[in-house]
N, C-alpha and C positions, 0 to 999 in steps of 0.2 A: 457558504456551504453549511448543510446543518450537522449542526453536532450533535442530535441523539444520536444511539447506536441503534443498528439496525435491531426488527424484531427475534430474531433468532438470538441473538446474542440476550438480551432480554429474558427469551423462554430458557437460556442456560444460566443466567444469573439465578433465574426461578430452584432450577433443575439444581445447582448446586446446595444452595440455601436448604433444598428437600435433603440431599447427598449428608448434607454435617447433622440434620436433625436425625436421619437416619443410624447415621455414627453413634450417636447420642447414645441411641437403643440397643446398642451391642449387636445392629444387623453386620456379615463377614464383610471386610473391608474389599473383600476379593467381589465380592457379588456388585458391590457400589464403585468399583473400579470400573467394573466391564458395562455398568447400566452408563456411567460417565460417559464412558468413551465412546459407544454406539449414538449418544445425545451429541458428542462433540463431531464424531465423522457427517451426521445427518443434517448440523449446521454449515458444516463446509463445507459438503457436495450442493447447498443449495444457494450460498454464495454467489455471487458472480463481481470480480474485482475488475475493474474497470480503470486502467490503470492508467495515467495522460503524461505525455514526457515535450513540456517547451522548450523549444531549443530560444537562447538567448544569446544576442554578442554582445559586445562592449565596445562604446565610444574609446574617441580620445580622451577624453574625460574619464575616465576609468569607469564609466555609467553603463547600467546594462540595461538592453532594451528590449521587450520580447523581438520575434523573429516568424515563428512557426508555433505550433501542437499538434504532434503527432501519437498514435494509440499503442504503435510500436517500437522497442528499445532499438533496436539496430537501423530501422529508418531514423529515426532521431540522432546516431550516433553519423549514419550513413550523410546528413541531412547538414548536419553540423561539420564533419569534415569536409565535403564537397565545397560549401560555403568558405569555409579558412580558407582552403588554398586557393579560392578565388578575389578571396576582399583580403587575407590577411591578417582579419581583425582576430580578436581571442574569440570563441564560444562556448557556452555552456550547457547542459544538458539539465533540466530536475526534475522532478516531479510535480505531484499536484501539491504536496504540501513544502515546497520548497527546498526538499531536503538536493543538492547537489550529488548527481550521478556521474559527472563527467566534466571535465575544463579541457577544451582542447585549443592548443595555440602557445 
């Protein structure tokens, strides 16, 4: 996966860095508040998060093994329960960076 940030986040690193030089100069903090904010809504309407939820179960072995990748939370939740009460075994839900949304079992 790469780990630059996207360019938008970039042009707001920029935008800030102007924001405190700004400050600097005694411009109203009110004026660089609202020029902020219109920069930060204009990066996240252009966003698009892309968001992947692996359903995984677990051995006997207490080992977990993928399963599925699905794009939506409740088919993955849908996808993962279905699954338990037909094998029984534990499952899990995460994400793309591993972070755990759900154990069910």
């Amino acid at each position: 996966m790469d780990s630059t940030p996207p360019e938008g986040i970039n042009n707001l690193l920029k935008d800030a860095k102007g924001f405190v030089e700004a400050f600097d100069q005694s411009l109203d903090i009110l004026d660089i508040l609202e020029v902020f904010l219109c920069t930060t809504n204009d990066i996240i309407e252009n966003v698009e998060i892309d968001m992947k939820y692996h359903v995984e179960f677990q051995d006997q072995f207490f080992k977990w093994h993928p399963y599925q990748t699905l794009h939506n939370e409740q088919n993955a939740y849908r996808t993962a329960n279905n699954r338990h009460k037909s094998t029984g075994k534990r499952h899990r839900i995460t994400d793309d960076e591993g972070h755990i949304i759900d154990i069910i079992g």
